[in-house]
Structures are given as C-alpha cells and as structure tokens.
N, C-alpha and C positions, 0 to 999 in steps of 0.2 A: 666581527668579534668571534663568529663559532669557530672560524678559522684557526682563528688564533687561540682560542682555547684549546681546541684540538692540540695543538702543538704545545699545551703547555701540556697535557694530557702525557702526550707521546714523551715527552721530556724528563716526566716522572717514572715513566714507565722504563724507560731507554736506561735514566742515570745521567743522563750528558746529554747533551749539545749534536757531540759527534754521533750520539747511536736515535738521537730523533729524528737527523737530519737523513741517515738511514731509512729508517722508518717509513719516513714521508715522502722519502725522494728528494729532495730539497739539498741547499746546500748550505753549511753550517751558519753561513754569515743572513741567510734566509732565516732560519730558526730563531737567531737574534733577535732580528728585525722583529720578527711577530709577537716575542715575548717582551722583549721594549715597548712593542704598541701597546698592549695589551695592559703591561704597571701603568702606564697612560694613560689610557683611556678608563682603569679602576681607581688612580691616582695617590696610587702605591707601590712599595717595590714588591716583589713576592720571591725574589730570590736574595741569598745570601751569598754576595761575592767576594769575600773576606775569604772563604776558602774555593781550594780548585779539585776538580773543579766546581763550578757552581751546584748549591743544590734547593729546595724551594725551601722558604722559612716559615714559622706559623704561622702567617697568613695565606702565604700560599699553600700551604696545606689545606686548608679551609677553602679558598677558592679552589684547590683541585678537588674538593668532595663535589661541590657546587657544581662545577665544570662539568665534574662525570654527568651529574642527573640532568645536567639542563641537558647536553646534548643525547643522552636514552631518551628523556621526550621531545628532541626533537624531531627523532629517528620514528619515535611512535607517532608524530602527529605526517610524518612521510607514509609513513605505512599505513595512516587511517584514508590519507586523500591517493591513495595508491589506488587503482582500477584490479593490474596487478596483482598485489597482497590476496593473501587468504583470507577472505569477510571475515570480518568480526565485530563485537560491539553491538551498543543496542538500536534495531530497527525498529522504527513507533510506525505504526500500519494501520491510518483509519478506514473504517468499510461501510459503508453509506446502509441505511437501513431494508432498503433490497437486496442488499447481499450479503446483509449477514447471516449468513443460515448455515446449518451442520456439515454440507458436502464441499465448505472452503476448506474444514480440518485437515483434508488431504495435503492438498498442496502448501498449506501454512508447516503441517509437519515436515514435509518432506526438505524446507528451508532450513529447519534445524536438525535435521538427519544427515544432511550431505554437510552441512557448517555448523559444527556441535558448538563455535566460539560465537556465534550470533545470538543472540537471547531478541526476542519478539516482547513488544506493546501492543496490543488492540486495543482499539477505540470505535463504539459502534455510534455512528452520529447521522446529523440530517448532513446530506451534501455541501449546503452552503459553509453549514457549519465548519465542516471539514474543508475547506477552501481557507477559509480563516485560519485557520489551525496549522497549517500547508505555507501559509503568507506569514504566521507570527513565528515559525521556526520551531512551532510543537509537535508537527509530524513529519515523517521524510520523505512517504507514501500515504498514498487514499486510490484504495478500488471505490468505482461510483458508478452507478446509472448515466446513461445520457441520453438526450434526444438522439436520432438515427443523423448525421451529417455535423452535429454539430460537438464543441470541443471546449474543456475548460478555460473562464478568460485568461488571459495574458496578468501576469507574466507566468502562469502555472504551466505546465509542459503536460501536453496529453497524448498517450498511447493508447490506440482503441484496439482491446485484444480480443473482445467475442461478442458479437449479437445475440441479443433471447427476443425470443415472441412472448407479448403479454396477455394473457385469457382473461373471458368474461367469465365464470365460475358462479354454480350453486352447487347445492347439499345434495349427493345423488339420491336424497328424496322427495327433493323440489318438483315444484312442476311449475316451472315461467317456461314460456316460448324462448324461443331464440330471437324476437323481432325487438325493435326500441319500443314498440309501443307497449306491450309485455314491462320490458325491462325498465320503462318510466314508473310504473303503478308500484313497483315493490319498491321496499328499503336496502341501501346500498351499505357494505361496509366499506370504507377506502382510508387512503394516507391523510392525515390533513391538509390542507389548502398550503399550495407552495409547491407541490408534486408533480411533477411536468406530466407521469401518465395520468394524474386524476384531469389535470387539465387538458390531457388531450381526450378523456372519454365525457367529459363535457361540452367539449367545442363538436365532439360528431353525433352526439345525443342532440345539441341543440339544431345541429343543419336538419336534423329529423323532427324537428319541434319538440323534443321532450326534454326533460332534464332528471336527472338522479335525485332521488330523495336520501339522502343521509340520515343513516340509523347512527353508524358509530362513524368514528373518526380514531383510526389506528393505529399507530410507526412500526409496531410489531408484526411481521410476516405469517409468523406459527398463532401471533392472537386473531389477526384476520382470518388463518386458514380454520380456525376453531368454531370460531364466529359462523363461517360459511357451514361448516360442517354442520356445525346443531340446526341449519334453519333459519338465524338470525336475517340473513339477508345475503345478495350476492354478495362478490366482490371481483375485485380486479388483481390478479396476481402472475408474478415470470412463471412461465410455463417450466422455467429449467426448478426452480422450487417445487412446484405441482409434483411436477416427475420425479425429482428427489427427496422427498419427502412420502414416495409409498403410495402417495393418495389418488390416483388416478381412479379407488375403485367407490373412493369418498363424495368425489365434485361430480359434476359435469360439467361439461364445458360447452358454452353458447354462444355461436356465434352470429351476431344479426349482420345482417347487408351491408356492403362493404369495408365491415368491421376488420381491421389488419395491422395490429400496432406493436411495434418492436422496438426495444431499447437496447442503445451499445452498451458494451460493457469496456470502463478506461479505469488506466493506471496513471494515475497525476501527482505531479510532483513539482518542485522547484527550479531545480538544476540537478546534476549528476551527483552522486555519493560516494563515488570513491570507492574504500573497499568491502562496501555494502552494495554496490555497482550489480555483482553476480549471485547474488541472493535476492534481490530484487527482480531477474531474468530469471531467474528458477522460478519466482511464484507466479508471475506472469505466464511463461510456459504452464505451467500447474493451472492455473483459470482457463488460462485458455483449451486446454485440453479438456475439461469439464465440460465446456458447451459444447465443443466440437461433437465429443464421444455420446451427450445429448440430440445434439442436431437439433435446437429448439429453432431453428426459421423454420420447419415445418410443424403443422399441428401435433400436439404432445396426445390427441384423442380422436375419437372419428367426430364427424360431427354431428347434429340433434338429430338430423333427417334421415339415418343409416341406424338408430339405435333403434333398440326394441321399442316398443307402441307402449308398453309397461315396465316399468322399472328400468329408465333409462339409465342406464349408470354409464361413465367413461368408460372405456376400453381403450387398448393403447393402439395409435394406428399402425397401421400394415402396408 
C-alpha cells in the first residue's frame, strides 16, 4: 500500500496520470493500476472521473493529507533503524554503581558535542538491575563491571572495552598492615552483598582464614571513599576512581599476599540501534580511552613496604 500511495501522492502533485507516470518512471496504464488498488483496498473511490482529466475528490484529498504524513514517518522510522543516518533521538544509558563517577562527564559530553540531535538518559543502578531494564526495553546501553573472563547472560550483547585493578584502601592516617591478618581485625566499608568484588575479597580473606567485618554496607563510590577518608574503616575501591578523584594523597593502598584483583569494564546491550549505532562507538572509544590513558592494570600507588616508616601516604608509582 505505501507504493501505491506514493503514486497517489505523485498524481496530485503531477495533475494527471501522464505527468505521475513521469515522475515515477512507470507507465500510465501502471499508475491506474496502483490507484485502482489502492480505492480497493480503502473501499472507496478517491478520484473524480466525470471530468478529464481525472482529479482527486474530498476524499481523496483527505487521504492525500494522510498519505503525505504516514509515508514522512515512514521515512523517519528508515532513518531511526538506519546505521547510516546521522544519530539522533534519545539514548537511555545505564551505568552500574562502580562507574558512576565524575570522569565519565568527558566522554558522555563529547556524545552530544559531535551529535547535538542526540539527547542522553542516565540511570545509575545495581548491574543486575540494569540487565533487567536492558531485557524490558528501558535501556539501549549499560556500562557495567565484570568479573575478568566473563560476560553478560544471553541474550544481552557484551563488549569488554577496559580493564581496572581494584585496591584495598585506608585513610592515609591509618595504620593496618598490609597482611589479611591486620586487615581481618578492623571494620570494612564495601558494596552490599551481590557485588562480585565484595565476593571475591571474601573468598581470598577466607583461603587466609579470616574474614571482613562490615561497618558499613555502601553503593555509593564518593560515600565509601569518604568513609575511608575520615578513618571509618578500609575499603575496596577501582583504582581508576582513586586516581580520578585527586586522592592518592588521601588513601593508602594495601596490598596483602597474593592480593590481585581486577574488573572489565563492558558495554551491554540488546541488539544493534541503528542510528544511535555511532554515538554509542563514540562513548565506548571515550571509556575506553579513560583507562587506557589511566593504565590501571598497574598499581595506581607504591606499595606499604617502599613508603615512608611515618606518615605513610600514597604516592603515585613511577
């Protein structure tokens, strides 16, 4: 049927028969044909053939308003699933609670710098949550944490764009050792239960016999790093946050015996978006540049045994 509206389209626009059949390349006795189909399949006439040549009558007037607009949006719903097109439209962009912190600004801005026609959603949520929201058609994108090898379930689509090393962290006026046994005795700050690094500095506290005592339980990054600061208690925090956030001369960083844990960093989604396709490779470049220009697979600090004997504070390594 767009076909053939089309052609009724051109037919008003032409005047005639013969200057559509122009138009479209077609030939006159084709043009017929489509506008025959067409009073058919609406099951009415829309043209007036009492005079010559024919021209549309008040109804067909009315279906050629209709005509126009349904085929512009058909045109615009081509240009939204277009890869092609110039992005536009709105991107909803969950970011799991590790990563949401102030040095994403950059490359979220630089999405709507190069594509002024894209307007941005954030949503800062737990991962799972964000999986959900990914599945029900609420989000189009989610930056997330992940274990090191592994990848969002099926049917979600994951692209792993950067590794970060995660630190054990105190107040650089603390004094714990760097050993588990040290680090069993004090109060911990961490994520609540469900946080694959809280689970994994529990499974390697316990191969050491100890376990973390929980002071607070946090989802807020800048409220843990607070927490740590005043003294409250360690915690566990991305090294690329530590570093971005100025505070290297704030923490220390401790690391006990075999202590080595890093999380990817993915960009997950459903399927493809079309032409929000190239604003989604922008932000991705944009993250990914962040860690790279970081380097957090190496320590973001020296470590205990290299600092001063008094007032150990980070320092950034060399």
């Amino acid at each position: 049927m767009l076909d053939d509206l089309r052609a009724l389209i051109e037919f008003a626009q032409a005047g005639s028969i013969a200057g559509a059949s122009d138009r479209l390349y077609r030939t006159p006795s084709a043009i017929t044909r489509q506008l025959q189909r067409l009073e058919a399949a609406l099951g009415a006439e829309l043209l007036d053939r009492s005079v010559k040549p024919p021209r549309l009558n008040s109804l067909g007037s009315r279906v050629l308003e209709q005509a126009r607009d349904l085929l512009q949006r058909t045109e615009a719903l081509k240009c939204l699933a277009s890869r092609d097109a110039e992005p536009h439209g709105l991107l909803r962009i969950g970011l799991a609670h590790p990563l949401a912190e102030g040095t994403l600004i950059e490359p979220i801005q630089a999405v709507t710098g190069k594509y002024p026609q894209v307007r941005l959603l954030l949503l800062s949520d737990r991962t799972n949550e964000l999986f959900n929201r990914l599945l029900a058609g609420e989000l189009d994108v989610a930056a997330v944490p992940l274990p090191e090898g592994r990848t969002a379930p099926p049917p979600l689509l994951t692209n792993i764009i950067a590794t970060d090393r995660v630190e054990i962290v105190q107040g650089a006026a603390g004094n714990v050792r760097g050993d588990w046994k040290s680090l069993g005795r004090v109060p911990w700050v961490l994520n609540p239960p469900g946080c694959f690094l809280r689970a994994n500095l529990v499974e390697q506290m316990g191969r050491a016999g100890f376990s973390p005592m929980i002071a607070a339980e946090i989802h807020n990054m800048h409220l843990q790093l607070a927490f740590v600061q005043s003294g409250y208690g360690v915690g566990l925090l991305p090294a690329h946050f530590i570093a971005g956030n100025t505070s290297l001369d704030t923490v220390e960083v401790l690391r006990p015996p075999s202590f080595d844990l890093h999380m990817s960093v993915a960009i997950v989604r459903v399927g493809q978006l079309g032409a929000l396709e190239r604003a989604v490779e922008l932000l991705e470049h944009g993250i990914r540049h962040l860690f790279e220009a970081a380097d957090t697979r190496k320590p973001v600090t020296r470590s205990r045994k290299s600092a001063p004997a008094s007032r150990r504070k980070a320092r950034p390594h060399r």
